[in-house]
N, C-alpha and C positions, 0 to 999 in steps of 0.2 A: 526474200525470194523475188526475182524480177520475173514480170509478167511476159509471158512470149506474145508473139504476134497472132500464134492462134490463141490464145486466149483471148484477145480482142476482137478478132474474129469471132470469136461463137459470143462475146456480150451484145456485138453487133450485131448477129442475129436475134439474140431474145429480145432485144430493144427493138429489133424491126415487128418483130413476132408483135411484141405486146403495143406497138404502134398499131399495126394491122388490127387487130382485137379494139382496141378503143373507139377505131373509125367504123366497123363496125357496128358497136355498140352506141357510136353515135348514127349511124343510121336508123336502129332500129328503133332507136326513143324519136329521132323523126316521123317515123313511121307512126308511132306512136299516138303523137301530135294531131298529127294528120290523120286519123283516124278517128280521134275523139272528136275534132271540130266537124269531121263528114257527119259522125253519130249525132251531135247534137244539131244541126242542120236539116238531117233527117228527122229527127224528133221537133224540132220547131215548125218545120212544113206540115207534118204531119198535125201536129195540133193546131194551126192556123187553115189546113182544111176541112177539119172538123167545127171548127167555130162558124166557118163558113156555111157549109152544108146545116148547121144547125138552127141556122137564120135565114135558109131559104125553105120555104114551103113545101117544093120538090125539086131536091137537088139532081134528083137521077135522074128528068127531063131535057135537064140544058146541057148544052156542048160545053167544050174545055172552052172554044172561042166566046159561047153566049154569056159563060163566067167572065172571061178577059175582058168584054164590052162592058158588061153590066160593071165592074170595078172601075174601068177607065169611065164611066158617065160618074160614077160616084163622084170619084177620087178628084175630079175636075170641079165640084160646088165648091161652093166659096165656101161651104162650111169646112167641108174636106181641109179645104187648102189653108183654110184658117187654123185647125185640131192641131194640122200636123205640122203648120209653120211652129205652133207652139213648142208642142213635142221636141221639135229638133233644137229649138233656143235652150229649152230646161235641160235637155242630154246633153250639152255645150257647157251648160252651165255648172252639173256634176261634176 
């Protein structure tokens, strides 16, 4: 039996159909992605200002900016720059 032209016509649409649906579906595993990388983002700030606040005496004194200074005079010793020149050679080196 030969196929007519509406038959072709409606495979042409399930093929659109099920195209639509994929892209879709690839949106929302981007979503996805993106989602998981904010979560854990969130979850790493949050425990690097905890470690913070745990190492200062009284955290709920200082401003957000008395923190930003106090890290930028650190982060400027030679020790600092020395730790983390390291740091970043050994993560290169992984």
């Amino acid at each position: 039996m030969e196929k007519t032209k509406e038959y072709w016509l409606e495979e042409i649409q399930v093929a659109e159909i099920k195209v639509e649906q994929l892209e879709n579906q690839k949106i929302l595993l981007l979503n996805r992605g993106r989602d998981a990388e904010r979560r854990e983002r969130t979850h790493r700030l949050i425990e690097r200002g905890a470690i913070l606040e745990s190492l200062l005496k009284k955290p709920q004194i200082l401003s957000n900016n008395q923190i930003e200074e106090l890290l930028i005079i650190l982060l400027n010793t030679t020790e600092a720059k020395q730790y983390l020149s390291s740091v970043y050679i050994d993560e290169k080196t992984n």
